[in-house]
C-alpha positions as CSV (number, residue, x, y, z in Angstrom):
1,X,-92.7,-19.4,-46.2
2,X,-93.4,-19.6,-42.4
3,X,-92.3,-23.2,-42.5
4,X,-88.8,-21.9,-44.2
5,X,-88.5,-19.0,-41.7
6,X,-89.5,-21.3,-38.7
7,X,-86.6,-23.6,-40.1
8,X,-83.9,-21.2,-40.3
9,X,-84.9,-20.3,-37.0
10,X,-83.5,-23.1,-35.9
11,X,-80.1,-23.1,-38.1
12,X,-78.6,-20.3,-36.3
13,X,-76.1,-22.3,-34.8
14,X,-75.0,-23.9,-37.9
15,X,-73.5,-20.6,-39.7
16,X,-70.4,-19.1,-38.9
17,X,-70.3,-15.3,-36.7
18,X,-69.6,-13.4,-40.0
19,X,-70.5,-14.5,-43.1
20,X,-71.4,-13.0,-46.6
21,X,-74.3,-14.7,-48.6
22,X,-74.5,-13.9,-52.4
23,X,-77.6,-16.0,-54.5
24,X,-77.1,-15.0,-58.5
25,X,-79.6,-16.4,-61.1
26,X,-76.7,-17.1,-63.8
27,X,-78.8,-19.5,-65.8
28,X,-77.5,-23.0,-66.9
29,X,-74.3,-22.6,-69.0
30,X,-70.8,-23.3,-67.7
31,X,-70.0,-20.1,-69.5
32,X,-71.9,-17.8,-67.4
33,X,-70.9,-19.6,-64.1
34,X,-67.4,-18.9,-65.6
35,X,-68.5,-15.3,-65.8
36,X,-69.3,-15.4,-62.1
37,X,-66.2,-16.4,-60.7
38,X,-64.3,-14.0,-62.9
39,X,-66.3,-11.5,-61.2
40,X,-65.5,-12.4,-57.8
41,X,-62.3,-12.2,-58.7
42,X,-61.5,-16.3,-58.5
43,X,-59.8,-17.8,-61.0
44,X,-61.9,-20.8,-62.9
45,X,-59.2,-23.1,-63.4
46,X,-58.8,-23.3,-59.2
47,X,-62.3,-24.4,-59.0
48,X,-62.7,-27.6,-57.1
49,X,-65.0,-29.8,-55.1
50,X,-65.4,-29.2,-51.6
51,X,-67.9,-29.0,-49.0
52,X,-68.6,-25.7,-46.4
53,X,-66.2,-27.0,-43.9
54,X,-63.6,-27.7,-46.2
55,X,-63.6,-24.2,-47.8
56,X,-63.7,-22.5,-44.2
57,X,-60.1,-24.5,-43.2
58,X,-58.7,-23.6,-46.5
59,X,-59.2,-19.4,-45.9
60,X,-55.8,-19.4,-44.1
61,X,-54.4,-22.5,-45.9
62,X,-53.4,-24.2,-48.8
63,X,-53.9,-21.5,-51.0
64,X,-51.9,-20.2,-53.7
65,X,-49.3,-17.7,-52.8
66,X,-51.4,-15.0,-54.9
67,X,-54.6,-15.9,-53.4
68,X,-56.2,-13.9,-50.8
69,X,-59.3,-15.9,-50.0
70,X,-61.7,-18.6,-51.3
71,X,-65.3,-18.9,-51.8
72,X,-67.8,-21.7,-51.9
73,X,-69.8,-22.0,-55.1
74,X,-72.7,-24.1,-55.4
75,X,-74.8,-24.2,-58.4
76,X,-78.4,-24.9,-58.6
77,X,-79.8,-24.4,-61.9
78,X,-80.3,-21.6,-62.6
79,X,-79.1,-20.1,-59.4
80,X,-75.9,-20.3,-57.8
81,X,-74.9,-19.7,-53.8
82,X,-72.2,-18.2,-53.2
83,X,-71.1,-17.8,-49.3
84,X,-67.3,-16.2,-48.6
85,X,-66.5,-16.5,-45.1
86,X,-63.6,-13.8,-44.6
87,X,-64.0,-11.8,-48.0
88,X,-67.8,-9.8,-48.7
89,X,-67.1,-9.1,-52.3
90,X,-70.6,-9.8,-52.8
91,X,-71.3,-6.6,-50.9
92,X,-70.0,-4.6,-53.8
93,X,-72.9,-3.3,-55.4
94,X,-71.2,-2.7,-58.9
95,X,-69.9,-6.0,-58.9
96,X,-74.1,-7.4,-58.2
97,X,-75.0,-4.7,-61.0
98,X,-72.3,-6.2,-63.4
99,X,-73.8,-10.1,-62.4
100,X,-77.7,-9.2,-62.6
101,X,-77.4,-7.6,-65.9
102,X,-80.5,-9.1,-67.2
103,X,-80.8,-11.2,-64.2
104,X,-80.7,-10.8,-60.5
105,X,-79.0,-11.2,-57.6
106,X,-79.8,-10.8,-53.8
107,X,-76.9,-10.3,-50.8
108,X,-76.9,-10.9,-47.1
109,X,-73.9,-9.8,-45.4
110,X,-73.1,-10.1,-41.0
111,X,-70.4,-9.3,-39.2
112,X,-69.5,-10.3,-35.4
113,X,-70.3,-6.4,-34.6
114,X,-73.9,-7.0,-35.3
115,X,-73.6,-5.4,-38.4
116,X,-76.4,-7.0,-41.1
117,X,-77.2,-5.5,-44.9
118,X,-79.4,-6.7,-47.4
119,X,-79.1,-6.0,-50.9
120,X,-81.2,-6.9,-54.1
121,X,-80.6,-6.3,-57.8
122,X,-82.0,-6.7,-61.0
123,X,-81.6,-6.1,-64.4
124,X,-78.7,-4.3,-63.5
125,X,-80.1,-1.9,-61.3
126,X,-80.6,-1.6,-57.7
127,X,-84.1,-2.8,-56.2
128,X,-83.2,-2.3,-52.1
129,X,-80.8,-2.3,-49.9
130,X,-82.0,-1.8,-46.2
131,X,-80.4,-3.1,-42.6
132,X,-83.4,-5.4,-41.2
133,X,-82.9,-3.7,-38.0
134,X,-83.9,-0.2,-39.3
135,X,-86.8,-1.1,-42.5
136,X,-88.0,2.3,-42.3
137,X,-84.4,3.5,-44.1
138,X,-84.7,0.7,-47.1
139,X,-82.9,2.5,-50.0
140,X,-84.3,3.1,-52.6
141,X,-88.2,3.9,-51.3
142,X,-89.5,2.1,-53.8
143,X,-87.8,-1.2,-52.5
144,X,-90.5,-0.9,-49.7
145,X,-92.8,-2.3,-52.6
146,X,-90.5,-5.3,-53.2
147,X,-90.2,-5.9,-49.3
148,X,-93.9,-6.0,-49.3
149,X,-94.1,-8.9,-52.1
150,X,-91.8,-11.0,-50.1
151,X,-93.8,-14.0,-47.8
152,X,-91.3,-12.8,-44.9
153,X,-93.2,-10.3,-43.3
154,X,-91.5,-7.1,-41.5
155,X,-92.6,-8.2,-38.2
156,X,-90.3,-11.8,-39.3
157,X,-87.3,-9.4,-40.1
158,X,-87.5,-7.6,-36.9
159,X,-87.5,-10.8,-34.9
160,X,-85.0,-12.8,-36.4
161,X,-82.9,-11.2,-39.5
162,X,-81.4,-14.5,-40.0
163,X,-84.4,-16.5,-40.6
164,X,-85.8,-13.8,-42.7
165,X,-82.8,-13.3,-44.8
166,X,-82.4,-16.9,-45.6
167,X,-86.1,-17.5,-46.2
168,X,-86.2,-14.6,-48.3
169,X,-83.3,-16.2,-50.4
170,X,-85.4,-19.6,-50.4
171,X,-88.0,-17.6,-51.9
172,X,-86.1,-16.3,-54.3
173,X,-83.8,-19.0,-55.4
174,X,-86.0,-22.4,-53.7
175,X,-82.9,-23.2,-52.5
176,X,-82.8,-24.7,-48.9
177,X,-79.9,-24.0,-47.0
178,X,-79.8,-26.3,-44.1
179,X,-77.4,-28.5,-42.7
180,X,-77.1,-31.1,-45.4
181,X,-76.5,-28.2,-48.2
182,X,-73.3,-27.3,-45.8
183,X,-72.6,-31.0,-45.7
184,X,-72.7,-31.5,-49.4
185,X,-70.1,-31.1,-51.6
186,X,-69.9,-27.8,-54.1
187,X,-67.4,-26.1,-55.3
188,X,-64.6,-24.3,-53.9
189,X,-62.8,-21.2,-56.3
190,X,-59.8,-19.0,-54.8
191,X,-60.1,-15.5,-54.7
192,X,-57.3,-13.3,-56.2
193,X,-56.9,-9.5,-55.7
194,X,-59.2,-7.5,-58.1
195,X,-57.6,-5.5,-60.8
196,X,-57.7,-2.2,-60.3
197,X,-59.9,0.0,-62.0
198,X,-60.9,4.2,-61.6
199,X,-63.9,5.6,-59.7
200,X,-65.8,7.5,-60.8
201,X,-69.0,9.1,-59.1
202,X,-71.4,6.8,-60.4
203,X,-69.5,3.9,-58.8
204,X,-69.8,5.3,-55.3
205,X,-73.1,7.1,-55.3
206,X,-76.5,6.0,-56.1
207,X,-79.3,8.6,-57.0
208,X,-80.0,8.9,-53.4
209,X,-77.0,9.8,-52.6
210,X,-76.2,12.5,-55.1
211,X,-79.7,13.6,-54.2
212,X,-78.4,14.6,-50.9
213,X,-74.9,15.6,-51.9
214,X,-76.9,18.1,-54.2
215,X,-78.8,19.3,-51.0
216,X,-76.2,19.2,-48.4
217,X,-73.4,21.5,-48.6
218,X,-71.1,19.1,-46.2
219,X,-72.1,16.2,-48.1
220,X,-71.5,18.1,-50.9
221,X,-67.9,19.0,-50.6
222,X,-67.2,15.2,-49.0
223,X,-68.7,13.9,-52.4
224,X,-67.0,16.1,-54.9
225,X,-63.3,15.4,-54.3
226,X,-63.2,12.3,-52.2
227,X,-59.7,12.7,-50.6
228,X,-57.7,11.4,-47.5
229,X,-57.9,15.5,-46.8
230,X,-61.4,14.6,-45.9
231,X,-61.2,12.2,-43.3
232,X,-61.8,14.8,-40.2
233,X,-64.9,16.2,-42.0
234,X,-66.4,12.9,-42.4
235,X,-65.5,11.8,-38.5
236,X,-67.2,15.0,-37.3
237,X,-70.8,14.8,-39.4
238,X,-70.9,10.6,-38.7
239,X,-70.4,11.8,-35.0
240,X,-72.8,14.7,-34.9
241,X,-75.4,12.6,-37.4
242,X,-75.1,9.9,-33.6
243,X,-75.8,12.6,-31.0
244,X,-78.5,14.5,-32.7
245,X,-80.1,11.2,-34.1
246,X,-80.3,9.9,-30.2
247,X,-80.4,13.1,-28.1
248,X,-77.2,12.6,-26.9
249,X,-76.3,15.9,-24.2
250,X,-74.8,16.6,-21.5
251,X,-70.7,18.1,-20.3
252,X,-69.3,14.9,-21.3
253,X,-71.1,14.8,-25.0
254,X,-69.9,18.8,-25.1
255,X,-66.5,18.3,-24.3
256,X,-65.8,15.0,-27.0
257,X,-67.8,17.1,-29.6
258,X,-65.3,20.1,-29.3
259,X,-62.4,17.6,-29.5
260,X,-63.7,16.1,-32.4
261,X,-64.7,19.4,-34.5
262,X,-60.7,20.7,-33.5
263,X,-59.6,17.0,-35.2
264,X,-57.6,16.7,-31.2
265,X,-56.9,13.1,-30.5
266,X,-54.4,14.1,-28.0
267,X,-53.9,13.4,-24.0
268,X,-56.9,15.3,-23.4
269,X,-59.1,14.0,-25.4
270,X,-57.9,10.4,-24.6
271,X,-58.7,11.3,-20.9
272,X,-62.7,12.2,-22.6
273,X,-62.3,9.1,-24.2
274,X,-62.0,7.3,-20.8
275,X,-65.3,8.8,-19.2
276,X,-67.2,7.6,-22.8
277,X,-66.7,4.2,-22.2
278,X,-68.1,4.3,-18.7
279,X,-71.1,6.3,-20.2
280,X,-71.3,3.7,-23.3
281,X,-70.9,0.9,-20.8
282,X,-74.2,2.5,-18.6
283,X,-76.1,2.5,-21.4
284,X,-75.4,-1.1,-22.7
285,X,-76.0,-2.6,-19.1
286,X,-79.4,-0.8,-19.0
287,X,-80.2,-2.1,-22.6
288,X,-79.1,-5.7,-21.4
289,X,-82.3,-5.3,-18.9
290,X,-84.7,-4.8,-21.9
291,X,-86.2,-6.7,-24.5
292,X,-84.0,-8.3,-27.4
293,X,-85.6,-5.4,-29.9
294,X,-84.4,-2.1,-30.9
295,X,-87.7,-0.5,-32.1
296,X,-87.5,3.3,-31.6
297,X,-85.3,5.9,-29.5
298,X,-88.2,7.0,-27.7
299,X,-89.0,3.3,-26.2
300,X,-87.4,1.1,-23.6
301,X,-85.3,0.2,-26.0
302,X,-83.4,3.6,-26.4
303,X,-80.3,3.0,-24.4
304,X,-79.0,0.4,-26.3
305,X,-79.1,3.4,-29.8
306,X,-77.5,5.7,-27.1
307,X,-74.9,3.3,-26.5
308,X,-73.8,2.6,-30.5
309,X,-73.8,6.4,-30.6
310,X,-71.5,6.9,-27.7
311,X,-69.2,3.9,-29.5
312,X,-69.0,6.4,-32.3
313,X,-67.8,9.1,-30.2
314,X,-65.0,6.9,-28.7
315,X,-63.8,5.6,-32.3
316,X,-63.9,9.1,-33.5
317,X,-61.4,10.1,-30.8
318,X,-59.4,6.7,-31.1
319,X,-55.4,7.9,-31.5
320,X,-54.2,4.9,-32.0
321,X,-55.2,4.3,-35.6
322,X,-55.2,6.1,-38.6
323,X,-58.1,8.4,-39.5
324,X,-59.4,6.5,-42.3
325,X,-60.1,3.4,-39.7
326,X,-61.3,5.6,-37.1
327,X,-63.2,7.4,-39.8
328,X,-65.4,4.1,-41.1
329,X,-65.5,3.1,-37.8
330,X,-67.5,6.2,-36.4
331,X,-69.6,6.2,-39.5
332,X,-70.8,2.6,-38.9
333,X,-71.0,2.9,-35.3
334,X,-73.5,6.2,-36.3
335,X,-75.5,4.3,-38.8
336,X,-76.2,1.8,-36.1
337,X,-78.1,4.6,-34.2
338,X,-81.2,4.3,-36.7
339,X,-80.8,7.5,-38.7
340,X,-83.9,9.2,-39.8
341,X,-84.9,8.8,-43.9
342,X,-87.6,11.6,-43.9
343,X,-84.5,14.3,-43.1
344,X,-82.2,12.5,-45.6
345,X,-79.6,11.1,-41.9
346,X,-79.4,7.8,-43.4
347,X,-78.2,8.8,-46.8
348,X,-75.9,11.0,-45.5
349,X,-74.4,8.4,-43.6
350,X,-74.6,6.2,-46.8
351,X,-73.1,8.8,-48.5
352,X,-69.7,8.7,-46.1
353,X,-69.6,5.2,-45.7
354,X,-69.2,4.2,-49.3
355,X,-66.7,7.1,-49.3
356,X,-64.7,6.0,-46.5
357,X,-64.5,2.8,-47.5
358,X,-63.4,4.0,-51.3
359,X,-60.7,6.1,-49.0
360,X,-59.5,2.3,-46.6
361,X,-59.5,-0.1,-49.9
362,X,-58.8,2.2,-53.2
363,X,-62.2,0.2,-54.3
364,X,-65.6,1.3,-54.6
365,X,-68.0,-0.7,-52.4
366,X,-70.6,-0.2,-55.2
């Protein structure tokens, strides 16, 4: 496994910026990979032969009028690799339930905004989830135990959460994806809208998260009746969950908070918003000077987790969207900020982010 994670240490380059990675162990039948793309949402009889490059040119074009994306499918008995490079429906963890029934499925997801997740399933249930940068948060605990049986070490995933992702995948699948797999031809599938279909709380919280809905009143209220009514409560815990996460203080922190407990994204607080981004700006030139590791608050390395929680500030006093996008924008921006397990900050923030991106799409991320 060093070898693999040596390799895709050198591969970088050969990925796009954002990306969503999705291995499923379907097994050897036409039928099930039929299954598959039904899940995605692609339509079998669109499924054609194409390489990486191909599929990337044909996001925007040459698709059906219906379409709204494409996928590349390649199968390797009994896996198949699936990489989307606009749409991250394999993110959706009641889609990955519905595909590992009986089987499993792992999921690497990056955006340009340096946001990472990793997700593995089996037998239908959830095994880990856990953002490479932040280990100590993996959800549920018990994934910790299927980290740890992994070749990748946690030292690996902390230096590079590429390599570690893909070698992990390797393991998993003993599928090498190098430069000739992106060169080779697969199989291209168009993506279609997915059918609609109600929510219900199972679909947006796992046990941890009801665990902490049961425990925290806020939480509580946010999780019972998830409404666009609930869009100001959610901005002001993701923001508070930043500042007391990082020991954000100080006028300037004082003044945003009491804009963004009164909801006020007027001229006032736009003119708070102004002094953030000089503070946020501070604090990302003095993480520039450190190491290329975000290990603790309390290190050097602190300035750059004081920086992602000033950027949720500024989003949660952003006027010129509507709350919804401000609202999963502050909440990412506060999970960035390594939120503590032990006092249940991370699944709070779980908690609103599935909710708030239920509230954006009408679909449950689960």
């Amino acid at each position: 496994m060093t070898s693999s994670f040596t390799a895709y240490e050198r591969l970088r380059h050969l990925f796009p910026d954002q990306c969503c990675l999705t291995w499923i162990r379907t097994g050897e039948s036409d039928a099930a990979f039929a299954d598959l793309v039904c899940s995605f949402g692609g339509a079998p009889s669109t499924v054609h032969a194409a390489t990486w490059d191909e599929v990337e040119g044909e996001a925007y074009e040459d698709l059906d009028e219906e379409a709204d994306g494409i996928m590349l499918a390649a199968r390797h008995s009994p896996w198949t690799v699936v990489m989307e490079p606009f749409n991250a429906r394999g993110t959706s963890m009641r889609m990955l339930r519905e595909v590992a029934a009986g089987s499993q499925a792992y999921n690497v997801w990056w955006t340009v905004n340096r946001q990472v997740s990793v997700s593995y399933v089996a037998d239908g249930e959830l095994v880990a989830t856990f953002e490479p940068a932040n280990l100590e948060a993996i959800t549920p605990r018990s994934g910790r135990d299927w980290l740890a049986g992994l070749a990748v070490t946690e030292e690996q995933w902390r230096r590079n959460w590429f390599a570690a992702a893909l070698a992990a995948g390797e393991e998993l699948s003993g599928v090498r994806l190098d430069g000739q797999w992106l060169k080779q031809e697969h199989l291209g599938v168009q993506l279609y809208p997915l059918p609609s279909r109600a929510v219900t709380s199972a679909d947006l919280l796992d046990a941890d998260m009801r665990a902490i809905a049961e425990r925290d009143p806020r939480i509580g209220v946010i999780a019972a009746d998830p409404t666009p009514d609930k869009l100001p409560e959610i901005i002001r815990v993701a923001a508070e969950l930043a500042v007391a996460t990082t020991g954000l203080e100080g006028p300037l922190i004082d003044e945003a908070m009491r804009f963004i407990a009164a909801g006020d994204r007027g001229k006032e607080a736009q003119e708070v918003r102004g002094r953030l981004f000089r503070l946020r700006d501070r604090y990302r030139a003095e993480a520039r000077r450190g190491p290329d590791l975000v290990p603790g608050h309390d290190s050097e390395h602190g300035p750059l987790l004081k920086e992602r929680a000033v950027q949720a500030l500024i989003y949660a006093l952003k006027s010129d969207v509507d709350l919804a996008e401000a609202a999963q924008d502050t909440v990412q921006a506060a999970g960035e900020t390594h939120l503590s397990e032990e006092n249940g900050d991370h699944q709070r923030e779980r908690v609103l982010n599935v909710i708030t991106y239920y509230l954006r799409t009408g679909m449950s991320p689960r």
